[in-house]
N, CA, C and O atoms as a DFTB+ gen file, in Angstrom:
700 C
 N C O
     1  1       1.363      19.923      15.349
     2  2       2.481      19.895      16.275
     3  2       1.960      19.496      17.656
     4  3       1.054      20.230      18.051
     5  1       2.240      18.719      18.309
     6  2       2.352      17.937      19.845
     7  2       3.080      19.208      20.929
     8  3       4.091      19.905      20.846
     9  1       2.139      19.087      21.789
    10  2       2.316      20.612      22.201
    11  2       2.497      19.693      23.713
    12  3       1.823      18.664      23.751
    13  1       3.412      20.024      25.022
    14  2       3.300      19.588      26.315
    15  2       1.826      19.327      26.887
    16  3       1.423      18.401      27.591
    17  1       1.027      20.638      26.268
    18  2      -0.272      19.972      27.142
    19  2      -1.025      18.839      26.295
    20  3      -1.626      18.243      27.189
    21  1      -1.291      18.298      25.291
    22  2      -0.788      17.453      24.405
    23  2      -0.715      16.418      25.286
    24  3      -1.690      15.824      25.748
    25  1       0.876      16.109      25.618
    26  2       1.167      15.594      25.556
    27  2       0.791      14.776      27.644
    28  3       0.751      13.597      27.995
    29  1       0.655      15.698      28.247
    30  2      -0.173      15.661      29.417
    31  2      -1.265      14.780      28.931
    32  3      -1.390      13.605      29.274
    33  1      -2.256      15.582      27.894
    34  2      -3.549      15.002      27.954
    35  2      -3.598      13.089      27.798
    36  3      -4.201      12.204      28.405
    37  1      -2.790      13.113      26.857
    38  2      -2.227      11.663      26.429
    39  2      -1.897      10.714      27.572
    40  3      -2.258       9.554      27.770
    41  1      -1.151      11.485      28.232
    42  2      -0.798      10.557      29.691
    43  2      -2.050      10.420      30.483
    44  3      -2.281       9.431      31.180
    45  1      -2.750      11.307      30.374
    46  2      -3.493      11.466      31.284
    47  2      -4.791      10.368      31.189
    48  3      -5.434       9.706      32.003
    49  1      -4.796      10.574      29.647
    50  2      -6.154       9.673      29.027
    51  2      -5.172       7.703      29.211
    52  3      -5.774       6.631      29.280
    53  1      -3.974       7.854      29.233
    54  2      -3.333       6.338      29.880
    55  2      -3.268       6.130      31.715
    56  3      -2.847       5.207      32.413
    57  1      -3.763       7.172      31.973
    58  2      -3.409       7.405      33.531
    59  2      -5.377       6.745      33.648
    60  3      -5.529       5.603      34.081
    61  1      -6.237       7.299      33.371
    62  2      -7.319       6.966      33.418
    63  2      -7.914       5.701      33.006
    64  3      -8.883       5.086      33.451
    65  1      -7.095       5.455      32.038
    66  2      -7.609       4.001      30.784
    67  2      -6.863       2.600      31.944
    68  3      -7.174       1.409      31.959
    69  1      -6.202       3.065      32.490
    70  2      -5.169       1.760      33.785
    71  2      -6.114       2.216      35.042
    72  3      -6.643       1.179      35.442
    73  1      -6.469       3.111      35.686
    74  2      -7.421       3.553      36.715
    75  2      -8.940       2.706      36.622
    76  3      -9.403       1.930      37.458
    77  1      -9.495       3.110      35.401
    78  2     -10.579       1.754      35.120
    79  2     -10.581       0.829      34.793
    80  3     -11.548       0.117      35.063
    81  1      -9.895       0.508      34.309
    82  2      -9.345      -1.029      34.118
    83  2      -8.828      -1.534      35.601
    84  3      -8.552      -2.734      35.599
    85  1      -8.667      -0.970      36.674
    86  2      -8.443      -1.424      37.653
    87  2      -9.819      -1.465      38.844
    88  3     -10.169      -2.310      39.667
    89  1     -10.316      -0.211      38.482
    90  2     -11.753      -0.447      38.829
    91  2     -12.522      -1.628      38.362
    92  3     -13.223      -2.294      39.124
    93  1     -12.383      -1.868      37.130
    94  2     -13.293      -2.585      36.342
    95  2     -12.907      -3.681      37.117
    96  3     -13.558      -3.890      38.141
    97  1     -11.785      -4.579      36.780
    98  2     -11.505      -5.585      37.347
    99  2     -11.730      -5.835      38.800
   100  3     -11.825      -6.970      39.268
   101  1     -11.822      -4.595      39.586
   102  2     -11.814      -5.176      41.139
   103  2     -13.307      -5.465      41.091
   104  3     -13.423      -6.613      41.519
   105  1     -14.529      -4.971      40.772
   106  2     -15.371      -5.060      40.521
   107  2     -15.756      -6.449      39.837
   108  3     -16.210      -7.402      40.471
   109  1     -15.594      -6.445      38.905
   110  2     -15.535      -8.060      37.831
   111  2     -15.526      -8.438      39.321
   112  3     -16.543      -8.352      40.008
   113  1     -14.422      -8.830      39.764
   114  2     -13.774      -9.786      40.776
   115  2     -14.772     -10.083      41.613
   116  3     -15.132     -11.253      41.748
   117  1     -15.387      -9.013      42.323
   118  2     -16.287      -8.803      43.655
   119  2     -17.496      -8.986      43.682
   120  3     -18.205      -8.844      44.678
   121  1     -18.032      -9.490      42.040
   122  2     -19.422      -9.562      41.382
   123  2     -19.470     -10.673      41.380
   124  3     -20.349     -11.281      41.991
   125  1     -18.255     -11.425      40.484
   126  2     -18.485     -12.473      39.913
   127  2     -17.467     -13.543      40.716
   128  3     -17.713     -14.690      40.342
   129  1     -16.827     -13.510      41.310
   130  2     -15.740     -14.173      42.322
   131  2     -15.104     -14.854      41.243
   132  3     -14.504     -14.236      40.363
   133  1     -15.245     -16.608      41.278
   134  2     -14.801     -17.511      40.222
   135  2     -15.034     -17.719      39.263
   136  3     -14.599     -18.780      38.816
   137  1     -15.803     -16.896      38.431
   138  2     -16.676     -16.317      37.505
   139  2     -15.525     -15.084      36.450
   140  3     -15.341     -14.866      35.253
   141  1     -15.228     -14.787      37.180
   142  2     -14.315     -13.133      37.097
   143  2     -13.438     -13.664      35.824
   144  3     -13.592     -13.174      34.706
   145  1     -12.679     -14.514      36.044
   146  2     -11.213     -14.929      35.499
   147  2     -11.954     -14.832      33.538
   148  3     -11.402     -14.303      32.573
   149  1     -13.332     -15.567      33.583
   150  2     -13.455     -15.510      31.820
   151  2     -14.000     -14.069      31.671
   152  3     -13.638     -13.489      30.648
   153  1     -15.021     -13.216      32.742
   154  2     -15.343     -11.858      31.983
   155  2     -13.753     -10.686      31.944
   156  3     -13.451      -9.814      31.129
   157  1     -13.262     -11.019      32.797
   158  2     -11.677     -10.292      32.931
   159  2     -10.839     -10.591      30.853
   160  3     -10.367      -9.845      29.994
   161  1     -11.089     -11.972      30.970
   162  2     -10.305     -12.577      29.389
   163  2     -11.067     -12.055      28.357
   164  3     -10.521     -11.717      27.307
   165  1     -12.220     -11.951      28.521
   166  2     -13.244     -11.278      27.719
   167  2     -12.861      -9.459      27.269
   168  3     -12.766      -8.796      26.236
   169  1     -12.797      -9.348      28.014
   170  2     -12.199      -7.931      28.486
   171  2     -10.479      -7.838      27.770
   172  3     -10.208      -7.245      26.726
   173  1      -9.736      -8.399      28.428
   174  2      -8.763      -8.355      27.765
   175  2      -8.802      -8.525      26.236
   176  3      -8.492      -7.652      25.426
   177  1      -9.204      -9.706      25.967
   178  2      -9.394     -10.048      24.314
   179  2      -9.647      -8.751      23.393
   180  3      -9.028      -8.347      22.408
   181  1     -10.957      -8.161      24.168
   182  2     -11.229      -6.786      23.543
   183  2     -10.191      -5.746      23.290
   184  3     -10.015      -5.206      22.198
   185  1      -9.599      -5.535      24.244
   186  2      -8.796      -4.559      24.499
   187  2      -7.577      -4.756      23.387
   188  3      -7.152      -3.998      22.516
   189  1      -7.207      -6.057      23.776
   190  2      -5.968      -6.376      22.181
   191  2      -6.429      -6.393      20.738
   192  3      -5.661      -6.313      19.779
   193  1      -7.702      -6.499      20.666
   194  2      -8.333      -6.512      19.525
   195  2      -8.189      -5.112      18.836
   196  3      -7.867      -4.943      17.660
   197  1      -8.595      -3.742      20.123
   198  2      -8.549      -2.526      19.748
   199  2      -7.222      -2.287      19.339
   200  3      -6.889      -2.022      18.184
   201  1      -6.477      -2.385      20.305
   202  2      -4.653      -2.300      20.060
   203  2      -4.215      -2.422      19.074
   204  3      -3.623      -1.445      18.614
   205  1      -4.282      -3.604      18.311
   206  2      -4.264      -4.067      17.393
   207  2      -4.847      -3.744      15.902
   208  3      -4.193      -3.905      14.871
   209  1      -6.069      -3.306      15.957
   210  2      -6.405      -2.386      15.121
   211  2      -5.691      -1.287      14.925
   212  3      -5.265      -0.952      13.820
   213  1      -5.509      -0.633      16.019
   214  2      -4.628       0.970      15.716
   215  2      -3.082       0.361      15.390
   216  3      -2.345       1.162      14.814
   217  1      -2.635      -0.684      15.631
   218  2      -1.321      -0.981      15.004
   219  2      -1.045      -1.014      13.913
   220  3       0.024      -0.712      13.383
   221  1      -2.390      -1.546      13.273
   222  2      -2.502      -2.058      11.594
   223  2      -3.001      -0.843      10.963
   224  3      -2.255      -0.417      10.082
   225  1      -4.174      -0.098      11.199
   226  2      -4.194       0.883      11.013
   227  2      -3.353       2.438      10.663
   228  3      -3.506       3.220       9.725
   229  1      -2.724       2.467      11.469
   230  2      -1.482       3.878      11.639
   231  2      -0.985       3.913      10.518
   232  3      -1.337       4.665       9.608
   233  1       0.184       2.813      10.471
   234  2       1.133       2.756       9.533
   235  2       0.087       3.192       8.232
   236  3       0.362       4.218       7.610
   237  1      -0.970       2.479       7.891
   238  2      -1.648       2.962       6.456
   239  2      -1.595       4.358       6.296
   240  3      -1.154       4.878       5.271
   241  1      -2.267       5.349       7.811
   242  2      -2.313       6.288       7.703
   243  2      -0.569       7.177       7.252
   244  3      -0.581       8.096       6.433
   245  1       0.528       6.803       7.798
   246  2       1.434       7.381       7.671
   247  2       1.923       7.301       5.909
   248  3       2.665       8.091       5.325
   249  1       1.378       6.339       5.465
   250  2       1.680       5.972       3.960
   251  2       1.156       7.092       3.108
   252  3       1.720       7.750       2.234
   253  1      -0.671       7.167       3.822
   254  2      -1.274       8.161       3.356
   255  2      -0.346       9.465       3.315
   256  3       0.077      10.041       2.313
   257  1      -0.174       9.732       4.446
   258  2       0.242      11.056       4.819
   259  2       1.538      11.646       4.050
   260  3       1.752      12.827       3.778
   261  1       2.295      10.596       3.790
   262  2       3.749      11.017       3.270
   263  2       3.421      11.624       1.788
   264  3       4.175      12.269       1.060
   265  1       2.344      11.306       1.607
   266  2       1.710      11.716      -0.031
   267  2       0.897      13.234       0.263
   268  3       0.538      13.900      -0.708
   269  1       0.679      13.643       1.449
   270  2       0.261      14.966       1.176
   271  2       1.273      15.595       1.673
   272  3       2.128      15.282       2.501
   273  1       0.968      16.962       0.771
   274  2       1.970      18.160       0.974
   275  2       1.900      18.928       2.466
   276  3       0.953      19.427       3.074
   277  1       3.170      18.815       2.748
   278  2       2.998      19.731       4.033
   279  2       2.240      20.823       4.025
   280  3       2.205      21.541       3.026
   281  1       1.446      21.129       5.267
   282  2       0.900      22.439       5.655
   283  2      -0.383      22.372       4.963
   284  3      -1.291      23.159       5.231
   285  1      -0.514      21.190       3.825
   286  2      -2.014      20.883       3.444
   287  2      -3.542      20.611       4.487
   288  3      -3.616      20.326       5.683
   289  1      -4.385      20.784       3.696
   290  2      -5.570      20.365       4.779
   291  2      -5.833      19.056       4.955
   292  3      -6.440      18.578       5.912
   293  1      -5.166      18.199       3.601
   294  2      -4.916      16.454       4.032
   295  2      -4.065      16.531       4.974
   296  3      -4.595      16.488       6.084
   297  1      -2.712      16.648       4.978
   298  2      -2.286      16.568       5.964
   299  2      -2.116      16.725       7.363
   300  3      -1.501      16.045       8.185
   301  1      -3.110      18.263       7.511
   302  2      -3.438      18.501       8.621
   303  2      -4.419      17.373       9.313
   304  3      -4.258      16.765      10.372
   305  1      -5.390      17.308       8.445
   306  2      -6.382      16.142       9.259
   307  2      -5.829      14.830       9.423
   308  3      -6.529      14.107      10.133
   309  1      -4.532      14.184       8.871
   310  2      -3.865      12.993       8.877
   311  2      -3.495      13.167      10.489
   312  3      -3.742      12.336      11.363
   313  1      -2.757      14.623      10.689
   314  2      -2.112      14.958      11.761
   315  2      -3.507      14.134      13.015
   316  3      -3.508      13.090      13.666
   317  1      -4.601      15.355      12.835
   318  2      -5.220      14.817      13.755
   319  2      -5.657      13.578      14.314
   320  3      -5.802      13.361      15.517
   321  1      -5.939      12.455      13.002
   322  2      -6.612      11.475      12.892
   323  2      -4.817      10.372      13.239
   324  3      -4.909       9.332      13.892
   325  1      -4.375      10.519      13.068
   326  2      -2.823       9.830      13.857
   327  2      -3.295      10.282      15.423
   328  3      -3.965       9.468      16.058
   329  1      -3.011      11.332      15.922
   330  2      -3.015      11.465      16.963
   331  2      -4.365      10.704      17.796
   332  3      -4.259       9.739      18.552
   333  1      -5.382      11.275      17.506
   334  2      -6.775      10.584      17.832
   335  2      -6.530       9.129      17.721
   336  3      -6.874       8.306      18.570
   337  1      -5.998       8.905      16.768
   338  2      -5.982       7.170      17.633
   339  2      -5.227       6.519      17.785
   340  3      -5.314       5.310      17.566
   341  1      -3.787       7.364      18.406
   342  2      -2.950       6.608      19.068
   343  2      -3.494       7.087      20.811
   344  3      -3.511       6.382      21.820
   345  1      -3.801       8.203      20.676
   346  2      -4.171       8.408      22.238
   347  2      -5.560       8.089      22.509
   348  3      -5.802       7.751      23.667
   349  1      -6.357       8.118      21.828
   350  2      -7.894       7.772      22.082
   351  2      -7.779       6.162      22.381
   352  3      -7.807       5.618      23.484
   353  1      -7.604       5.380      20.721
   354  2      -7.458       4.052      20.627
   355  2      -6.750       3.181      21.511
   356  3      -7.060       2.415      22.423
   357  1      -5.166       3.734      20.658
   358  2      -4.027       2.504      20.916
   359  2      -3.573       2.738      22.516
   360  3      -3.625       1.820      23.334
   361  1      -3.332       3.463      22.695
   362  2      -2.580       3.741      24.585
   363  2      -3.559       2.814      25.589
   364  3      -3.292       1.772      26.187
   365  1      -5.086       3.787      25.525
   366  2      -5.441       2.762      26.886
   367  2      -5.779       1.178      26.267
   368  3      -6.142       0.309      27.060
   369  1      -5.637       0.877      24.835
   370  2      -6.247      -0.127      24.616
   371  2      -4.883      -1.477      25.104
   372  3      -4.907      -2.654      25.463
   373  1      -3.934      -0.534      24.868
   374  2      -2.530      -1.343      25.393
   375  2      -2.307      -1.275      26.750
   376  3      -1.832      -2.312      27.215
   377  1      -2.458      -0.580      27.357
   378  2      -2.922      -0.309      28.622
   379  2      -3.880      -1.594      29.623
   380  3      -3.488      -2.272      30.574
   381  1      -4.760      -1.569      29.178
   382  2      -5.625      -2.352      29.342
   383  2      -5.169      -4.115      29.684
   384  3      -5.441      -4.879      30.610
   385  1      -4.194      -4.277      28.168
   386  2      -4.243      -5.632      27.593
   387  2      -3.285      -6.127      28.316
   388  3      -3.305      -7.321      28.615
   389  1      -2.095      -5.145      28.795
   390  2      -1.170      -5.001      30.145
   391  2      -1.586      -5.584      31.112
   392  3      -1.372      -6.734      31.497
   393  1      -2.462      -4.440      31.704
   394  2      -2.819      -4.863      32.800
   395  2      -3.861      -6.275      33.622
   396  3      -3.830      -6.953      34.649
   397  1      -4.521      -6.151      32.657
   398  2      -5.387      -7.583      32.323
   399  2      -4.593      -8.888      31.811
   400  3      -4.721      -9.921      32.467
   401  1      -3.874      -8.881      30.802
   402  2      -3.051     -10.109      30.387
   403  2      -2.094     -10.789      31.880
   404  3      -2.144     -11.947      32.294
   405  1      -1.154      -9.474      32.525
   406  2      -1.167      -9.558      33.477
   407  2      -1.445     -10.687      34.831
   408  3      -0.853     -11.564      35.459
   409  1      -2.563     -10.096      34.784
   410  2      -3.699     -10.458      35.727
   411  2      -4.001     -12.063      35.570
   412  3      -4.035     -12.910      36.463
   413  1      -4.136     -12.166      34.646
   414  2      -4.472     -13.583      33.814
   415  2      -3.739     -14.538      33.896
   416  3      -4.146     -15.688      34.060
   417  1      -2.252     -14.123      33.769
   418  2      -1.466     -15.551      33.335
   419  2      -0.911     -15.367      34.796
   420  3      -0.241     -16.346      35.124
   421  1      -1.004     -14.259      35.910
   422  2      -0.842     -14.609      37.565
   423  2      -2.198     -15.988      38.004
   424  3      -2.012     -17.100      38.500
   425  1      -3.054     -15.548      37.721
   426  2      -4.122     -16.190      37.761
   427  2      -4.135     -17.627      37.740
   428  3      -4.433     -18.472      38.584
   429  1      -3.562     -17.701      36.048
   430  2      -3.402     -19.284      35.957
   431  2      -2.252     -19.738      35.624
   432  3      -1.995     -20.352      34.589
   433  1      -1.413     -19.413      36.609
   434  2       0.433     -19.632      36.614
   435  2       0.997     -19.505      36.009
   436  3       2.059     -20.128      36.010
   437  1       0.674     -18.577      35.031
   438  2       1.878     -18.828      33.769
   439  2       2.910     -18.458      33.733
   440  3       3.576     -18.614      32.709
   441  1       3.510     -17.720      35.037
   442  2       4.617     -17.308      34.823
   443  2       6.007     -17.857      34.542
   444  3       6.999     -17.282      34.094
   445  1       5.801     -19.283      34.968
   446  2       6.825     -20.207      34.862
   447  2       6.785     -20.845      33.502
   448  3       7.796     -21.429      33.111
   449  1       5.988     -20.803      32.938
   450  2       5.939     -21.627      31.390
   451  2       6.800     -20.754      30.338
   452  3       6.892     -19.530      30.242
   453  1       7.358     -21.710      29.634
   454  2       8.620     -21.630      28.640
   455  2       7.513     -20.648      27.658
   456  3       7.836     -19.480      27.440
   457  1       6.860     -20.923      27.376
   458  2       5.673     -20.483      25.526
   459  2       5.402     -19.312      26.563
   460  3       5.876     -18.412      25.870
   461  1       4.954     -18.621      27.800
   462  2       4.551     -17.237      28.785
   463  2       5.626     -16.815      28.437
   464  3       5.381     -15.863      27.697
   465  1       6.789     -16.961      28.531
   466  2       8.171     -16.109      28.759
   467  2       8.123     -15.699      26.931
   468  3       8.496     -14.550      26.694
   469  1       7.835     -16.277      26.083
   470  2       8.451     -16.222      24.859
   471  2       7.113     -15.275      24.365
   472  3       7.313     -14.260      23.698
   473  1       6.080     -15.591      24.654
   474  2       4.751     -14.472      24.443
   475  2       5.187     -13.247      24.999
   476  3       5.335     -12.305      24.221
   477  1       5.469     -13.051      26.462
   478  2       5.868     -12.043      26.984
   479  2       6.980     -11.097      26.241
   480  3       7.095      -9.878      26.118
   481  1       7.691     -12.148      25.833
   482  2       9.007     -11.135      24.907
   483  2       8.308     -10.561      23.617
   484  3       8.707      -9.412      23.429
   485  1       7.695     -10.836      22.974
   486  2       6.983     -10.634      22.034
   487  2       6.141      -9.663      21.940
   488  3       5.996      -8.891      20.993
   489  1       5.399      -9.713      23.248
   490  2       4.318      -8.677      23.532
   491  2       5.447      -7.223      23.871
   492  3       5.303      -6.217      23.176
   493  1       6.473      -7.252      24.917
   494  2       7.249      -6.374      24.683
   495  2       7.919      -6.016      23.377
   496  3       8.119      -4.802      23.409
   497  1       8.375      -6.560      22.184
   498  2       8.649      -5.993      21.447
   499  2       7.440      -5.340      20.385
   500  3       7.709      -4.794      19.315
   501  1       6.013      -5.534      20.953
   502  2       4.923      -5.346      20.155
   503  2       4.987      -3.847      20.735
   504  3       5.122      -2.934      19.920
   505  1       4.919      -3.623      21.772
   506  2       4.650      -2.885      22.652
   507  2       5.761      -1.319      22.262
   508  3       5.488      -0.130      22.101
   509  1       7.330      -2.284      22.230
   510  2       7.792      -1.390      20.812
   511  2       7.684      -0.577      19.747
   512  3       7.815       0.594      19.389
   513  1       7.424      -1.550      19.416
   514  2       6.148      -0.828      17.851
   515  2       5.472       0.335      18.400
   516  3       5.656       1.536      18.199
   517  1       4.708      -0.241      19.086
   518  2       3.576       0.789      19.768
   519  2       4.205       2.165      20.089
   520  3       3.590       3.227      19.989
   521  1       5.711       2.018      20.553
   522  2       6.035       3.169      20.891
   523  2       7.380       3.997      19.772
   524  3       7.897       5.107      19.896
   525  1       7.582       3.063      18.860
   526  2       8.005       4.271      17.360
   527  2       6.833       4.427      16.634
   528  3       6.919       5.104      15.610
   529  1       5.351       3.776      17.043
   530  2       4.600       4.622      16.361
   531  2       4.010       5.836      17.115
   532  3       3.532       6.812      16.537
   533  1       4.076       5.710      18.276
   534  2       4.229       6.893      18.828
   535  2       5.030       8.199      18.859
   536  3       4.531       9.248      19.266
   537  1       6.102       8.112      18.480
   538  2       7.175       8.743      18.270
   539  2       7.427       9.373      16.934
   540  3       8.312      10.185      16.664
   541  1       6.341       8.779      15.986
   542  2       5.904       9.023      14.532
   543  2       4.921       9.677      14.547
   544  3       4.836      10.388      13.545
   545  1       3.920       9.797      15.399
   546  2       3.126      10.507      15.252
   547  2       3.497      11.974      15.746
   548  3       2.768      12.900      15.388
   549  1       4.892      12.289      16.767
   550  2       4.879      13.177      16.809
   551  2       5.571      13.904      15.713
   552  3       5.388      15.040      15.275
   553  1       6.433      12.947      15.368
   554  2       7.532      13.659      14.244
   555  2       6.538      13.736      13.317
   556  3       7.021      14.480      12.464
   557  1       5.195      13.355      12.876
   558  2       4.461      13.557      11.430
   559  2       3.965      14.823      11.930
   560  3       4.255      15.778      11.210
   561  1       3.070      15.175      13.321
   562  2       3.193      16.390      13.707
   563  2       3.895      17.451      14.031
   564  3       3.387      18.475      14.488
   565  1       4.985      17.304      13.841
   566  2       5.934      18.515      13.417
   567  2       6.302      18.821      11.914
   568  3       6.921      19.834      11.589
   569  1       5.800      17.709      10.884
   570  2       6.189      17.712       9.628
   571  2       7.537      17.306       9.769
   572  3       8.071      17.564       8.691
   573  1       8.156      16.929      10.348
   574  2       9.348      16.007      10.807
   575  2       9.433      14.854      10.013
   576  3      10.614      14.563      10.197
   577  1       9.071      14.160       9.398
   578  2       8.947      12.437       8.982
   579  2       9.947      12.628       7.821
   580  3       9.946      13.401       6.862
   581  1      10.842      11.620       8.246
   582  2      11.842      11.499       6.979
   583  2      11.735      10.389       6.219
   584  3      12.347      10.129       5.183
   585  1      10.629       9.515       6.997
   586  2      10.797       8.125       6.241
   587  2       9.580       8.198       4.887
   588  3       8.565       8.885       4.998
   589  1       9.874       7.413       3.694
   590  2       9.344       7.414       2.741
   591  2       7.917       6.157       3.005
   592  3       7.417       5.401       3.839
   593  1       7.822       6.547       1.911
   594  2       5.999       5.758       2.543
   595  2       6.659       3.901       2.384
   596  3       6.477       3.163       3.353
   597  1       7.311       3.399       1.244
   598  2       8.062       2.480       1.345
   599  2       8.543       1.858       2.666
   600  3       8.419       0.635       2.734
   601  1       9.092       2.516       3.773
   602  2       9.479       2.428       5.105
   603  2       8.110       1.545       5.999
   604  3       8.067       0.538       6.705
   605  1       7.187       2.467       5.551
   606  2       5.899       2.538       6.696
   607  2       5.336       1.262       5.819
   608  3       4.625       0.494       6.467
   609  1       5.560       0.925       4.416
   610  2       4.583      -0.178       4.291
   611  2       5.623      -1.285       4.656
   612  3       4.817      -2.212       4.730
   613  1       6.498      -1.704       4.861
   614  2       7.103      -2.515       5.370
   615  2       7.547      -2.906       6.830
   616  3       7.812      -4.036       7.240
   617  1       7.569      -1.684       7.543
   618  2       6.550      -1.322       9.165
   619  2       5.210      -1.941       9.323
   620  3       4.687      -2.148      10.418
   621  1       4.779      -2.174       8.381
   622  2       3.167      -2.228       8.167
   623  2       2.637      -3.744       9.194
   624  3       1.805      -3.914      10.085
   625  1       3.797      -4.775       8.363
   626  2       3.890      -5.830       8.282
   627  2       4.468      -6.422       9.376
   628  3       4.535      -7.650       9.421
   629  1       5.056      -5.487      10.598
   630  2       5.552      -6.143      11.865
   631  2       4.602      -6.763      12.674
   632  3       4.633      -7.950      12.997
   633  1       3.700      -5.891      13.020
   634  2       2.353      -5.852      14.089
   635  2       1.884      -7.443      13.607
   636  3       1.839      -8.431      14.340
   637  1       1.650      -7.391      12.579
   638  2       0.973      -8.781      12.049
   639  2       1.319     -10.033      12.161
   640  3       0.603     -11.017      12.349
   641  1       2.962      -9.915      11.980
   642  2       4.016     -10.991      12.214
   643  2       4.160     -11.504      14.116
   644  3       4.230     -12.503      14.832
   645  1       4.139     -10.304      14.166
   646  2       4.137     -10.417      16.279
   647  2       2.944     -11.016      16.625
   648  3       2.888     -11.828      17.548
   649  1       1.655     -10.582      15.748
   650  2       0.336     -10.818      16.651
   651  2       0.677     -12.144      16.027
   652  3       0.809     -12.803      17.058
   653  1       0.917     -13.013      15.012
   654  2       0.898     -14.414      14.471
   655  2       1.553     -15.411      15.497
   656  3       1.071     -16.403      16.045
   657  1       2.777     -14.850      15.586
   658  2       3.215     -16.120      16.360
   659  2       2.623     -15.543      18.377
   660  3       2.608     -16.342      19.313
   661  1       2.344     -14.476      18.460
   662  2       2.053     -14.337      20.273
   663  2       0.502     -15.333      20.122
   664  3       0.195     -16.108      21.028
   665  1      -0.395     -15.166      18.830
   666  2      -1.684     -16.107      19.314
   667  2      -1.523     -17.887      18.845
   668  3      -2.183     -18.758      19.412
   669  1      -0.423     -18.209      17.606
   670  2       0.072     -19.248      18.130
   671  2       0.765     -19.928      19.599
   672  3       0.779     -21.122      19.897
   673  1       1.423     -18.572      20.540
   674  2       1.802     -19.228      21.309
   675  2       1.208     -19.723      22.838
   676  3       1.492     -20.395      23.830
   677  1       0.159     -18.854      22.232
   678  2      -1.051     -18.917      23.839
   679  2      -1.868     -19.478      23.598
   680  3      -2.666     -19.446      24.535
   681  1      -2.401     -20.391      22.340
   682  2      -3.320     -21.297      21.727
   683  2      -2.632     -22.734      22.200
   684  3      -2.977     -23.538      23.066
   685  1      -1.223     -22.721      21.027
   686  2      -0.684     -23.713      20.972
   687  2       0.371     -24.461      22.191
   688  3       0.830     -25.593      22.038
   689  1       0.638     -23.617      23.378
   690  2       1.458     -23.512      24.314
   691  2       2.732     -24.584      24.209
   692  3       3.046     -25.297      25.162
   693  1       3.461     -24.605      22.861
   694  2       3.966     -25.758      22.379
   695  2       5.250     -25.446      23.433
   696  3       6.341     -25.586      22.881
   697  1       5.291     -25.185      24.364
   698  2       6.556     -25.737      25.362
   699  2       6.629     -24.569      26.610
   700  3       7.459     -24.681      27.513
């Protein structure tokens, strides 16, 4: 069960994960001047890479989980191991990819490009995801979850579909 302080700590570990990432970058910046812009992308890349893992990841776990019996010791450790890496992993790693992606397409104008606006929508509805799987992890920690594992493997398959066409569209910048 997701308890307020919980749920503090969580913010707190996203309050910190955007704090260095802002350090980091002013730094990058002040080291490397015109230099900055590829270790910053470098950085970012990472960060979506992690994100992204815990996207693809979760859902398996929730599949797992719907198969153990409540109040079990599988389930208990599902509990933990959901939580651990939506707040360890996925938060500051989204966090990060925010604030850095950000940074990036100010950098090199993208704000006006047709394929930026359509990535951007994308990344917000990724970002979505991110947050009914958040919202799953608390309801799996209450033993709350009504959805059948069927649900979550077809959930499974969003993250994948979003990340397909957002790295076609920042590769291919077809308009």
């Amino acid at each position: 069960m997701t308890t307020a302080v919980e749920e503090k700590s969580a913010a707190g570990r996203a309050g910190t994960a955007l704090a260095v990432t802002v350090a980091i970058t002013a730094l990058t910046i002040w080291l490397f001047g015109d230099a900055a812009y590829l270790w910053i992308k470098s950085i970012h890349v990472v960060a979506i890479i992690s994100w992204m893992a815990g996207l693809l990841y979760l859902p398996r776990l929730f599949i797992y989980h719907c198969d153990a019996p409540k109040d079990s010791e599988q389930s208990e450790t599902f509990k933990v191991m959901e939580a651990r890496l939506l707040n360890i992993i996925m938060t500051p790693a989204m966090v990060i990819s925010w604030v850095l992606g950000l940074w990036l397409a100010y950098q090199a104008g993208y704000f006006s490009a047709g394929w930026f606006h359509a990535k951007l929508a994308l990344t917000i509805a990724l970002s979505g995801v991110h947050g009914y799987f958040s919202a799953s992890v608390r309801r799996f920690g209450q033993d709350a979850n009504e959805k059948p594992p069927r649900h979550w493997r077809f959930v499974n398959e969003v993250p994948t579909l979003l990340m397909v066409a957002i790295v076609i569209l920042v590769i291919v910048k077809p308009f």
